[in-house]
Kinemage of the C-alpha trace (Angstrom):
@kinemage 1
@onewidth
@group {chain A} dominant
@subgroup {mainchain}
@vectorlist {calphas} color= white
{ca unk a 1} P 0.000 0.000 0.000
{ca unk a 2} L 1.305 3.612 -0.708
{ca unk a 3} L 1.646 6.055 1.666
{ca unk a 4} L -1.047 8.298 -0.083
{ca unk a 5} L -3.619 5.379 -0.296
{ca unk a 6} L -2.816 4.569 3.629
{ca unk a 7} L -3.221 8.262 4.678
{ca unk a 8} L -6.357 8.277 2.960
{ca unk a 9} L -7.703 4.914 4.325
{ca unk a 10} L -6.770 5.196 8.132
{ca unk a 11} L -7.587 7.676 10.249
{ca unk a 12} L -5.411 9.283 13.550
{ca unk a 13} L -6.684 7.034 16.231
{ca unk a 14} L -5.810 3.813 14.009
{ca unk a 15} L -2.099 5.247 13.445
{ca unk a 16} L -2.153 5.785 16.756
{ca unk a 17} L -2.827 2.857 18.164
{ca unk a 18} L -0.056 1.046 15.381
{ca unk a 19} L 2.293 3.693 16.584
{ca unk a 20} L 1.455 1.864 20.477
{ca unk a 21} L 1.482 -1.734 19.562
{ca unk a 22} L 5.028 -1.434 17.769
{ca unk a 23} L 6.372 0.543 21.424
{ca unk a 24} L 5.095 -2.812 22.822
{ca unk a 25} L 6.361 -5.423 20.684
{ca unk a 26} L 9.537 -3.663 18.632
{ca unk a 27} L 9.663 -2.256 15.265
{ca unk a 28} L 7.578 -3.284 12.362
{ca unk a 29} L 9.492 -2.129 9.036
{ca unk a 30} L 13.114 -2.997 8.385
{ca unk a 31} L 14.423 -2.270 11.654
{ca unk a 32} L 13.573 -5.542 12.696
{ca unk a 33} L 15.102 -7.787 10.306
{ca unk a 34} L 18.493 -5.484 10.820
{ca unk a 35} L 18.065 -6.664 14.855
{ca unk a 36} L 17.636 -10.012 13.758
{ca unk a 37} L 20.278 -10.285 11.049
{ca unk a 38} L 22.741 -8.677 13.947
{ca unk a 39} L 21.642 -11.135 16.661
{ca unk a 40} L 22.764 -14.135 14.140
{ca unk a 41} L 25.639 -12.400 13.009
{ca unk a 42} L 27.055 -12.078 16.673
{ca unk a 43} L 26.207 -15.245 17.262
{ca unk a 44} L 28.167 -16.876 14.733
{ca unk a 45} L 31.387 -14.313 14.974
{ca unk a 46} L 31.267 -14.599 18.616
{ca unk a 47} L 30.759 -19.056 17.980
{ca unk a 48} L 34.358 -18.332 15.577
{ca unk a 49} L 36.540 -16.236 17.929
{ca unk a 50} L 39.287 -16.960 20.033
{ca unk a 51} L 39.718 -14.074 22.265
{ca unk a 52} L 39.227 -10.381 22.852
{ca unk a 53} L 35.891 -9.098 23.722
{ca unk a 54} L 32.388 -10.841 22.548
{ca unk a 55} L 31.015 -9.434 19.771
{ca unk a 56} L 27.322 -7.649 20.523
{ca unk a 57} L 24.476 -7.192 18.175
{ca unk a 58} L 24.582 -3.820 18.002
{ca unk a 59} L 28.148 -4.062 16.246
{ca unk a 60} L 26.341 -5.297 13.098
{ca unk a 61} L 23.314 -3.075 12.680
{ca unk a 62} L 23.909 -0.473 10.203
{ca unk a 63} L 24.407 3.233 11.512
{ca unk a 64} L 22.234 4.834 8.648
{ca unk a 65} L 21.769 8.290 7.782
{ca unk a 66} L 20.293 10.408 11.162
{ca unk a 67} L 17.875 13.216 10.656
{ca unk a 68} L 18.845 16.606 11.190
{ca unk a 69} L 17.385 18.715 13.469
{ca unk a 70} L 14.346 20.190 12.507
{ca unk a 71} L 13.967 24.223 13.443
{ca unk a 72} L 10.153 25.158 15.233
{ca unk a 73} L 9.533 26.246 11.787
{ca unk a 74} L 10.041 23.170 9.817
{ca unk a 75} L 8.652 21.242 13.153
{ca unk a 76} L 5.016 23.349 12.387
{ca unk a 77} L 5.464 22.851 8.703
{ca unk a 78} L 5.291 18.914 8.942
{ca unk a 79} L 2.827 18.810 11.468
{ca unk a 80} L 0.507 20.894 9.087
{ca unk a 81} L 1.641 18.785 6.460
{ca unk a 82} L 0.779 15.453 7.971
{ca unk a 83} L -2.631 17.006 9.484
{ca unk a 84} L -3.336 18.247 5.674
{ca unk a 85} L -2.837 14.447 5.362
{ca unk a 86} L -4.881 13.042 7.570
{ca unk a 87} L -7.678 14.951 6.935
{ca unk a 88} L -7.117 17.218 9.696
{ca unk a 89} L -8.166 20.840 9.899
{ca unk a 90} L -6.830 23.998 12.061
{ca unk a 91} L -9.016 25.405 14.344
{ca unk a 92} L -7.131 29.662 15.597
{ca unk a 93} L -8.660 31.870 17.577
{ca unk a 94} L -8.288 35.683 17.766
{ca unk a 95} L -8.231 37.845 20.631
């Protein structure tokens, strides 16, 4: 599924509750197949080694690109954009 056609499809509460159930059980895109693929890749280096220090997962999962920090600006300016795409509108009040 696109990200267009799941914006469009499933509302705030549903992401919201996805966004809950993968705090509770661990990543659900490629994440976890990188945790995996490190646990069984420590396990066999650390199965081959003599001596020195074991070997952890975390030594095999990929350090990828990090975001940058985002200014308030650009913060506001993705929120709006993700509300546009949800559906979402902006309530302001005046004084």
């Amino acid at each position: 599924m696109t990200v267009r056609r799941l914006l469009a499809e499933t509302g705030s509460r549903e992401l919201a509750e996805w966004m809950a159930y993968e705090r509770l059980t661990g990543p659900l895109d490629g994440r976890r197949g990188d945790v995996q693929a490190a646990i069984i890749a420590a396990t066999v280096a650390n199965s081959q080694r003599s001596k020195g220090r074991a070997l952890q997962p975390k030594d095999f999962i990929p350090k990828w690109d990090k975001p940058r920090a985002m200014s308030p600006q650009e913060m506001w300016a993705a929120a709006m954009q993700a509300n546009a795409a949800l559906g979402g509108t902006v309530a302001t009040t005046t004084a």
